[in-house]
C-alpha positions as CSV (number, residue, x, y, z in Angstrom):
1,X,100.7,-22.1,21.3
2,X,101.4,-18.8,22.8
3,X,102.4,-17.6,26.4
4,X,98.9,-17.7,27.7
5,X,98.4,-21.4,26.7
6,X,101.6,-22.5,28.4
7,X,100.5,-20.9,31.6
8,X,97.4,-22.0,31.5
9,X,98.2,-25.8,31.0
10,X,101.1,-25.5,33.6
11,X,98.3,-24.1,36.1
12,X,95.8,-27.5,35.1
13,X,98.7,-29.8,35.7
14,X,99.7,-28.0,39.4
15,X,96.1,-28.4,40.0
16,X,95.7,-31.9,38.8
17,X,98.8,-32.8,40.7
18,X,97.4,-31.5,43.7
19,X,94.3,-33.1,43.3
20,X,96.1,-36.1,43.3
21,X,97.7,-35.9,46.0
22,X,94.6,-34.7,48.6
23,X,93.2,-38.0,47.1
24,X,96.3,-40.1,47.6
25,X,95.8,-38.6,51.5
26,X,92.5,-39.6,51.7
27,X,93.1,-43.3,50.5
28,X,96.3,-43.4,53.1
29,X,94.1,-42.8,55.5
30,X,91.9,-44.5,55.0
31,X,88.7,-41.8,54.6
32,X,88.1,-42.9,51.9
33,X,87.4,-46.5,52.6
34,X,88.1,-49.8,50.4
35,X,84.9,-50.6,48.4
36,X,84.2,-46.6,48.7
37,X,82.3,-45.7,45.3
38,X,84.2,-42.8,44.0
39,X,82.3,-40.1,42.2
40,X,83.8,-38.2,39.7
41,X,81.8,-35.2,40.2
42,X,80.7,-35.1,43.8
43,X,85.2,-34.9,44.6
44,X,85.2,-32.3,42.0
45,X,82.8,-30.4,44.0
46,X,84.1,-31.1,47.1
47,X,87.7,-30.2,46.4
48,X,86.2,-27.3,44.2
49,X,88.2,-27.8,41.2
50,X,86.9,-28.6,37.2
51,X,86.5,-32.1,36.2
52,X,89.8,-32.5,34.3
53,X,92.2,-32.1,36.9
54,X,90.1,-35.0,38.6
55,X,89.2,-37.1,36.0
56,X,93.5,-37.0,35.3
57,X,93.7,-37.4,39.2
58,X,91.5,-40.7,39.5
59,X,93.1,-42.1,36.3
60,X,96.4,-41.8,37.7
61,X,95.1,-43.2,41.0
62,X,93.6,-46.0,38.8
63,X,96.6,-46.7,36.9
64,X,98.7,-46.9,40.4
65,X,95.8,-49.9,41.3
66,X,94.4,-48.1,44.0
67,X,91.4,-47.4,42.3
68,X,89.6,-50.5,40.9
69,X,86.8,-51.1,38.2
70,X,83.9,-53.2,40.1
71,X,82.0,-55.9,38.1
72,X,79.2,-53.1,36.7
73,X,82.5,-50.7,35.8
74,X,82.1,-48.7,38.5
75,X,84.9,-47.1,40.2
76,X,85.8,-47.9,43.2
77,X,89.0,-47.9,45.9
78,X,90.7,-50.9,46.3
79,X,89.7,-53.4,48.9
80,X,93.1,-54.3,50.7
81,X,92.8,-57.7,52.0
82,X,94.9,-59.6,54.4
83,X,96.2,-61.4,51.8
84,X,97.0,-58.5,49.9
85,X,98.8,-56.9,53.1
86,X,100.6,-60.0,54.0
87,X,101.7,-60.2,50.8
88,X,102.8,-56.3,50.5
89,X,104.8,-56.6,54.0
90,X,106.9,-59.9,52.8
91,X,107.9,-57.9,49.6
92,X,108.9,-54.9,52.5
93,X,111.3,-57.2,54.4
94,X,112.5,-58.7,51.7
95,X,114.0,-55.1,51.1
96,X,113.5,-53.0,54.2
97,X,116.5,-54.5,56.0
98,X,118.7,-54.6,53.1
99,X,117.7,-50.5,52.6
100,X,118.6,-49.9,56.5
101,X,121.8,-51.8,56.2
102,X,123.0,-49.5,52.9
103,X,121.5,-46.3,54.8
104,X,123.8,-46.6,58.1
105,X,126.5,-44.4,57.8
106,X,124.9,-42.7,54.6
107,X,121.7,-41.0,56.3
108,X,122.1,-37.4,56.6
109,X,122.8,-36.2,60.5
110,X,120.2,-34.0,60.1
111,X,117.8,-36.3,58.8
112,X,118.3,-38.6,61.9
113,X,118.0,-35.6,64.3
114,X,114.5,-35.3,62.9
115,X,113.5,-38.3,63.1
116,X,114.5,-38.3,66.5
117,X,112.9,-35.6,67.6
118,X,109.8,-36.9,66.4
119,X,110.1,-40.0,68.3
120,X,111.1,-37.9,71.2
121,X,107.8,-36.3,71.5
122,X,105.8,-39.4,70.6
123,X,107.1,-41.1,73.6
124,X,106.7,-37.8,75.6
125,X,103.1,-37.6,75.0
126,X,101.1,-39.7,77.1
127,X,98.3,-39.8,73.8
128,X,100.0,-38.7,70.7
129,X,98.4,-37.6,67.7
130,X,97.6,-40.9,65.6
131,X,98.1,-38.6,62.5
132,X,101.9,-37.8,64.2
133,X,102.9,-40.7,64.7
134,X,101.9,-42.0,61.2
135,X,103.8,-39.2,60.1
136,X,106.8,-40.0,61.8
137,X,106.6,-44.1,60.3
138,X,106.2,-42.9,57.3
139,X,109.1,-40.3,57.9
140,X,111.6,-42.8,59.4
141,X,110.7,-45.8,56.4
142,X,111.1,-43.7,53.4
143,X,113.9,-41.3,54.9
144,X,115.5,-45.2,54.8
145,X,114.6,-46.4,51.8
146,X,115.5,-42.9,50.2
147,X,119.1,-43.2,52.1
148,X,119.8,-46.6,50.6
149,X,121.2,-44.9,47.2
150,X,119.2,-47.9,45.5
151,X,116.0,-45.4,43.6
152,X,114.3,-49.1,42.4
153,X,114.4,-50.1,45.9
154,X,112.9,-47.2,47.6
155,X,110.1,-46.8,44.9
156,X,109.0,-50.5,45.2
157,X,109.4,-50.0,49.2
158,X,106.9,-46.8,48.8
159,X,104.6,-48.6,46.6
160,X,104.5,-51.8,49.0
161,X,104.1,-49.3,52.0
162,X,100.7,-47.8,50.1
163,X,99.0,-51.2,50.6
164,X,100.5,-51.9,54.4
165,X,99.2,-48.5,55.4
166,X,95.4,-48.7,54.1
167,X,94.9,-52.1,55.5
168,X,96.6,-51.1,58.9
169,X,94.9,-47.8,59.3
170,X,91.7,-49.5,58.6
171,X,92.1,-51.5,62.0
172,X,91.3,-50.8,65.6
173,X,94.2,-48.8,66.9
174,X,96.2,-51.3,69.2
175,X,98.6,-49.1,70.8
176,X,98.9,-45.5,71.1
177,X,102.8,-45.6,70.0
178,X,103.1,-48.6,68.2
179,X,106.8,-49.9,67.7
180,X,108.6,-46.9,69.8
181,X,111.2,-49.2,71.0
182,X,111.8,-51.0,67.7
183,X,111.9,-47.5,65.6
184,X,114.8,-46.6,68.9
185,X,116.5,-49.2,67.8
186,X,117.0,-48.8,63.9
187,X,118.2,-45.1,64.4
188,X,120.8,-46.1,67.2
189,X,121.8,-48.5,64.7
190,X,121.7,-46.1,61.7
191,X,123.5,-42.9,64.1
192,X,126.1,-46.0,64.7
193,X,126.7,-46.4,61.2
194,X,126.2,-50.2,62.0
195,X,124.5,-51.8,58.8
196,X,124.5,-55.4,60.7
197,X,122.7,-53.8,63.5
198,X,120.6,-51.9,61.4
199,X,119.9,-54.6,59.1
200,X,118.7,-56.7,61.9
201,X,116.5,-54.1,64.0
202,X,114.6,-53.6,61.1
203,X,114.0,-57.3,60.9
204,X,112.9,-57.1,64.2
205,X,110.7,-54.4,64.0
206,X,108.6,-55.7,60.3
207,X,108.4,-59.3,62.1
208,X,106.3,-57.4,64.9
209,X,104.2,-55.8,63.1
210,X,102.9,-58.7,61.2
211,X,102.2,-60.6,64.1
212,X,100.6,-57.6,65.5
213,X,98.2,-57.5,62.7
214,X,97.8,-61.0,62.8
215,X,97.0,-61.1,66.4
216,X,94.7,-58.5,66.2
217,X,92.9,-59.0,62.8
């Protein structure tokens, strides 16, 4: 294999990679609906790449269960059901207070001056963006699980978060800035360096979101 080659499959794998992840977005947010068909060479086309760097893009996607084989073999993206986000958001606090506890006095200052900043302007903003607040929960929840030094913890916390995010982005928006006073109260917690507190607002915060959904669904 000479120079070229190397270059060549480094390029395929940025571009498979990349592909990847503009799909990943498009499942997150749900444009490209559960039960969505997905065809191979119409998203080639449309993301204007070749068909390897998709076809390594949808298997990875496929592999990761968010892409699903229907009863004729077709593929398709996954079909979150209530069931299926119920069952995602125990397994998140199960281990989303536990991650806030071990992040308080670990998260970097810096870190939680972003994150409040972002809140800041959420709550400043009579309609925020939906896209910047989804940003921002995504933001403050990994920035946590990341924080909590514990790698197996803050993989299965991203995974878990996949399936909450598709099935709650795929409802009827309920309120413009959903959980602002809950999301205050983990990072005064975590700025405190109180893992009790931090432990317990995060409690709080999961426990209203499922009865938000459940309320709402």
């Amino acid at each position: 294999m000479d120079d070229h080659d190397v270059i060549d499959d480094t390029a395929e794998e940025s571009l498979a990679e990349e592909t990847y992840r503009l799909l990943l977005a498009e499942i997150l947010s749900a444009r490209l609906a559960g039960g969505s068909v997905v065809q191979q060479r119409r998203l080639a086309s449309r993301y204007a790449v070749s068909r390897s760097p998709m076809r390594h893009a949808l298997g990875r996607l496929e592999g990761e269960g968010l892409l699903v084989r229907n009863d004729k073999g077709v593929l398709c993206v996954r079909v979150i059901t209530l069931k299926d986000y119920l069952d995602s958001l125990a397994m998140r606090m199960l281990l989303e207070p536990s991650a806030a506890a071990a992040a308080a006095g670990r998260m970097a200052v810096t870190t939680l001056h972003s994150l409040e900043a972002m809140l800041d302007a959420i709550e400043a903003d009579a309609e925020p963006d939906p896209e910047f607040v989804w940003q921002f929960d995504d933001a403050l929840h990994m920035s946590i699980a990341d924080a909590s030094g514990n790698g197996f913890m803050a993989a299965t916390i991203g995974e878990m978060r996949r399936y909450t995010t598709i099935f709650e982005r795929q409802m009827a928006v309920v309120r413009a800035k959903p959980g602002v006073a809950e999301h205050r109260g983990i990072l005064a917690a975590l700025a405190g360096s109180d893992p009790e507190a931090a432990r317990q607002a995060m409690t709080r915060h999961l426990e209203a979101v499922r009865q938000g959904v459940l309320t709402n669904f």
